[in-house]
C-alpha positions as CSV (number, residue, x, y, z in Angstrom):
1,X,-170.6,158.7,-17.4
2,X,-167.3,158.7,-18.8
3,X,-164.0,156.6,-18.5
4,X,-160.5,156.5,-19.9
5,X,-160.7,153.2,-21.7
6,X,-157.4,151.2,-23.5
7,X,-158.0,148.7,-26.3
8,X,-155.8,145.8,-26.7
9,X,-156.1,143.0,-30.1
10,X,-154.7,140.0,-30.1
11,X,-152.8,138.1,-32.9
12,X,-154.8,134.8,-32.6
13,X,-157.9,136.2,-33.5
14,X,-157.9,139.5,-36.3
15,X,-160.8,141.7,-35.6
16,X,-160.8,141.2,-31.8
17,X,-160.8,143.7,-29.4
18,X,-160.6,144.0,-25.6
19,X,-162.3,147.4,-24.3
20,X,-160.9,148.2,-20.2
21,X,-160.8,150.8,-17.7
22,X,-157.2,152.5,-18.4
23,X,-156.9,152.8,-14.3
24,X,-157.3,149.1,-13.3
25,X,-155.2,148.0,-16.2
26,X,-155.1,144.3,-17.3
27,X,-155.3,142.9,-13.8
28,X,-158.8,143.0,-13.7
29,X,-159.6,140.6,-16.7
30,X,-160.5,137.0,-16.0
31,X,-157.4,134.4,-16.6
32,X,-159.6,132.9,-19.2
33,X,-160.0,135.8,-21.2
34,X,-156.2,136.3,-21.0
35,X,-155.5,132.9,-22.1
36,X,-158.0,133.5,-24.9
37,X,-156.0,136.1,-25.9
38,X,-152.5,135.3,-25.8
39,X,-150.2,138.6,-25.6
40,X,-152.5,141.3,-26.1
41,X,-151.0,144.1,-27.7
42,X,-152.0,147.6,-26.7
43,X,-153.8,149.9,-29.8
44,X,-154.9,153.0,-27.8
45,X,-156.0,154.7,-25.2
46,X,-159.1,157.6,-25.1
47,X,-161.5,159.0,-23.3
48,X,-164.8,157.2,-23.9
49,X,-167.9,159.2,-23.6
50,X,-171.7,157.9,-24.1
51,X,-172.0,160.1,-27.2
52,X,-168.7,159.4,-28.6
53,X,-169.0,157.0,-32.2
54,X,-167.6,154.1,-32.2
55,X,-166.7,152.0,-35.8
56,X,-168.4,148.5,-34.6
57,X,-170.0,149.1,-31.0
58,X,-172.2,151.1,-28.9
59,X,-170.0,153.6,-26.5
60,X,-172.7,153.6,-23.9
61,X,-172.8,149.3,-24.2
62,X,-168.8,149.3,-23.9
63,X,-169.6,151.8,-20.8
64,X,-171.6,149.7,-19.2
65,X,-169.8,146.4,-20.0
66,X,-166.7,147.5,-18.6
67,X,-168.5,148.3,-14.9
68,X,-170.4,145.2,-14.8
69,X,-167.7,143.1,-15.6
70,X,-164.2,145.1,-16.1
71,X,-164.1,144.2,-19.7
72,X,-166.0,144.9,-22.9
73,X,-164.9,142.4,-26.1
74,X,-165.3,143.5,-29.4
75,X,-165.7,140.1,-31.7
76,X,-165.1,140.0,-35.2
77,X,-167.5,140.9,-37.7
78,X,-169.6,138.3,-38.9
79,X,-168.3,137.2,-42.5
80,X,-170.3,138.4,-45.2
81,X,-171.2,136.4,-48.3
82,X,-172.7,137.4,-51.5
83,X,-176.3,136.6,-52.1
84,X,-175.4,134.2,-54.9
85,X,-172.6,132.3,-53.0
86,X,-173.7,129.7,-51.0
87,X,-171.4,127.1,-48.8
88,X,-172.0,123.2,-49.2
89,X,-171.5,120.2,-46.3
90,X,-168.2,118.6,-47.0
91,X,-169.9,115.7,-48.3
92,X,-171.3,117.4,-50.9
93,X,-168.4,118.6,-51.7
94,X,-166.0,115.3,-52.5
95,X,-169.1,113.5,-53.6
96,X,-167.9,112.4,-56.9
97,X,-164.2,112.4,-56.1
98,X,-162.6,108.9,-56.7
99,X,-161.2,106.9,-54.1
């Protein structure tokens, strides 16, 4: 199977990215999905292909995705840490602090 897919991102969230069929165009999202994304701004259009590499998904997942549900999001990459940073509770963090 293959499609002609358009990618849109959106300024509210950086690194998120809405996969759809170029030839139903941005009718066939869900109004939630457009409200989560505010103006989406278009980034490209190709022709997506099982075998074809994508940088963070699966092209055959984004395949299917789209012709289940008309859509395939792309979220952000999980934040890395370092090994040797770790994140403390807020309390932790103003323990000492003076009133």
């Amino acid at each position: 199977m293959k499609m002609v897919v358009s990618v849109y991102k959106t300024k509210r969230k950086e690194g998120l990215y809405l996969y759809i069929n170029k030839l139903k165009g941005l009718d066939s999202i869900p109004e939630q999905l457009r409200t989560l994304m505010g103006q989406p701004q278009h980034v490209v259009d190709f022709l997506l292909t099982p075998e074809r590499n994508l940088a963070e998904a699966d092209s055959a997942e984004v395949l299917s995705k789209i012709n289940e549900t008309g859509y395939y999001l792309q979220m952000p990459p999980a934040e890395q840490k370092d090994d040797y940073m770790i994140t403390l509770p807020d309390e932790f963090l103003s323990f000492n602090d003076p009133q």
